[in-house]
N, C-alpha and C positions, 0 to 999 in steps of 0.2 A: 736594197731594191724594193720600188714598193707598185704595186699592178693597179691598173686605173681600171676600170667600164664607162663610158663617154657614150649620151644616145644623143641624138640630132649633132652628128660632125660633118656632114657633108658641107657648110658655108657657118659665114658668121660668126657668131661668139663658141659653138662648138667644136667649127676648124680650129680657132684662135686657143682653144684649150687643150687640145691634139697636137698641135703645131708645139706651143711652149712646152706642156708637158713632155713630149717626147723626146724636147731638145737632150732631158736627161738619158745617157744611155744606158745608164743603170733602170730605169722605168720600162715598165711592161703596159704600154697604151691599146686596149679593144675599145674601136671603132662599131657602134652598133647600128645600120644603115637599113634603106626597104631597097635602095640601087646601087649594088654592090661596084658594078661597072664604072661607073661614073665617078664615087668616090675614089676606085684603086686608082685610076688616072692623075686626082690631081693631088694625092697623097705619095706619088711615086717620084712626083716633083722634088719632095722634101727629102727623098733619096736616107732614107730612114729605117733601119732592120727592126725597131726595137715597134714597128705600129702595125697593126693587125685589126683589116675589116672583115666583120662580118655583116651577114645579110640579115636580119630580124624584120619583123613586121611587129612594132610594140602595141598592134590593138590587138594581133591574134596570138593566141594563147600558143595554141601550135605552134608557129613561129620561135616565139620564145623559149619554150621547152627544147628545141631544137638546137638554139642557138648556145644552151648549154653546157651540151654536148662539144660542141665547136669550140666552146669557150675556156672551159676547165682546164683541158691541158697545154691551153698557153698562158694560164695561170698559173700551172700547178695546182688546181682545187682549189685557191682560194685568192681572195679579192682582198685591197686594201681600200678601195676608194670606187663607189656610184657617182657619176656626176649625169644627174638627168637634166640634161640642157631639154630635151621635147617635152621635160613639162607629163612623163607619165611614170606614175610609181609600181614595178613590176615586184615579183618574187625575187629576183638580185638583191635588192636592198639590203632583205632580212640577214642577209651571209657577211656584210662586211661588215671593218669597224666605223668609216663613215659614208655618209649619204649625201650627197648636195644635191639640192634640187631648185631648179632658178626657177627667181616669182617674179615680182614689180613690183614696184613702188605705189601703183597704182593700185593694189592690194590693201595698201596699209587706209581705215575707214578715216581715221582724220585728216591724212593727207584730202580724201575726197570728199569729206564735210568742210572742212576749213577752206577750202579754196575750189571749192563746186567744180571737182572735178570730172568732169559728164560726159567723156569720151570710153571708148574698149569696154562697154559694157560686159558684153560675154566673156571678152579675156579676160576681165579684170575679177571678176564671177568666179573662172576656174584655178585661176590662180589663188584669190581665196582659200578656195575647195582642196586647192590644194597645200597652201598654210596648213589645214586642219587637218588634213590627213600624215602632214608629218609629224605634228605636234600627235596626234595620236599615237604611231609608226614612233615615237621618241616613249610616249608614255609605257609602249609594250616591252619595249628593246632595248633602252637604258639600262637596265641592271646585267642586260648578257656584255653589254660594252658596247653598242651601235649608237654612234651615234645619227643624227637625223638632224639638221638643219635647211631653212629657206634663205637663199644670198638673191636679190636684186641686183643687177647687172649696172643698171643706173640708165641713163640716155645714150645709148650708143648707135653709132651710121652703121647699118646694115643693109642699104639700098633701099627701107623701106616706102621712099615716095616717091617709086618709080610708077610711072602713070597715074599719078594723083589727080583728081579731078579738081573743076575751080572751089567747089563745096567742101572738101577736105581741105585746101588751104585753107579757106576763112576760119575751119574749125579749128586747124592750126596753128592761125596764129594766134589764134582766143589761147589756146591750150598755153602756145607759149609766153605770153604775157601775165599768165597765171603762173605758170613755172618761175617768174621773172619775180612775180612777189613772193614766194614761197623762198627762193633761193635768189637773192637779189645778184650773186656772185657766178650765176650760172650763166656761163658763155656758148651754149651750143651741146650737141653731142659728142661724146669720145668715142674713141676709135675703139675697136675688139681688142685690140691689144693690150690696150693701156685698161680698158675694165677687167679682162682678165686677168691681168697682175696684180688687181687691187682683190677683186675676188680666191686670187689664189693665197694672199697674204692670211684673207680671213681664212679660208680653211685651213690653213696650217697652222693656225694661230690660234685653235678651235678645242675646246674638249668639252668633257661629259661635267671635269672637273671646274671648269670657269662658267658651267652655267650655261653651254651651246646647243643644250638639248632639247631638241625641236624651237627653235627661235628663228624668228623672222627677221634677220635685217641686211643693212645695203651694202654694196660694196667696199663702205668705209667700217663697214661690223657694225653700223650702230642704225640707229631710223633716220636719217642725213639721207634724203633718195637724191638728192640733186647735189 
């Protein structure tokens, strides 16, 4: 039996990591949410005992403290797995044996030297930011056994160019004919499905002992974003 904590599951690549994972019913999946309402609805769909939302607010401290309280005895005290799908590194981390925390590809500086890649400045920024923080979070926690790695999701459909303007296609398709030479083989986005099974290969397929600690790479385990 081994216990998840999963933050941003309400849609996307988060539902799609909530959804697989729970398929095991040996798995104990929290759900960590700011609209509790809204997720139990479409989680009740999947008609599932073993998944459990809770309510947190990951900027406020409060919140979090609160939510451990909630959290603990449907773990029984302890974690086997962080998957921070929103991208924020909380006090959770430090308790389990692994951390996942999704970056981008857009992260990685060569990709965006070598083929001037000039888009999601700020995302691309914090994502960064946050590379370094788990390479840190690996450099402290390594010896207790936590591990800490960055997984890239790759290009996946998440509704994102819903009301895109004409300005954002042009940038678009610039973007994607740069993806076209970086990755001559790349046909489009995948689906949450199918990157979450390649992302979940890598985490299972992960340790302190092959080297996965605090390392940056894509959903094929390696620096391949496309």
């Amino acid at each position: 039996m081994s216990s998840y904590l999963i933050t941003g599951v309400p849609r996307g690549i988060g539902f799609e990591f909530l959804r697989q994972i729970s398929a095991d019913p040996n798995n104990t999946v929290v759900g960590l949410v700011r609209d509790k309402a809204t997720t139990d609805k479409k989680v009740a769909e999947l008609n599932r005992q073993n998944i459990h939302i809770v309510q947190a607010d990951l900027t406020d401290y409060d919140s979090l403290k609160k939510s451990v309280d909630e959290v603990s005895p449907i773990v029984n005290g302890a974690l086997g797995y962080v998957i921070a799908n929103a991208g924020y590194i909380s006090s959770w981390s430090a308790y389990d044996p692994l951390s996942v925390f999704l970056s981008s590809g857009f992260a990685d500086d060569e990709l965006t030297t070598g083929f001037a890649i000039d888009v999601a400045g700020p995302y691309t920024i914090s994502k960064a930011a946050m590379n370094t923080a788990v390479a840190k979070y690996s450099a402290e926690y390594a010896e207790s056994g936590v591990l800490f790695m960055s997984i890239a999701p790759g290009a996946v459909e998440v509704g994102q160019d819903k009301d895109i303007t004409p300005h954002q296609i042009e940038k678009g398709m610039a973007l994607v004919a740069k993806f076209a030479r970086y990755a001559p083989n790349f046909r489009g986005r995948t689906t949450p499905e199918d990157s979450v099974k390649s992302m979940m290969s890598v985490m299972n397929g992960a340790s302190l002992e092959s080297g996965h600690g605090g390392c940056f790479v894509s959903q094929s385990g390696n620096k391949q974003w496309l």
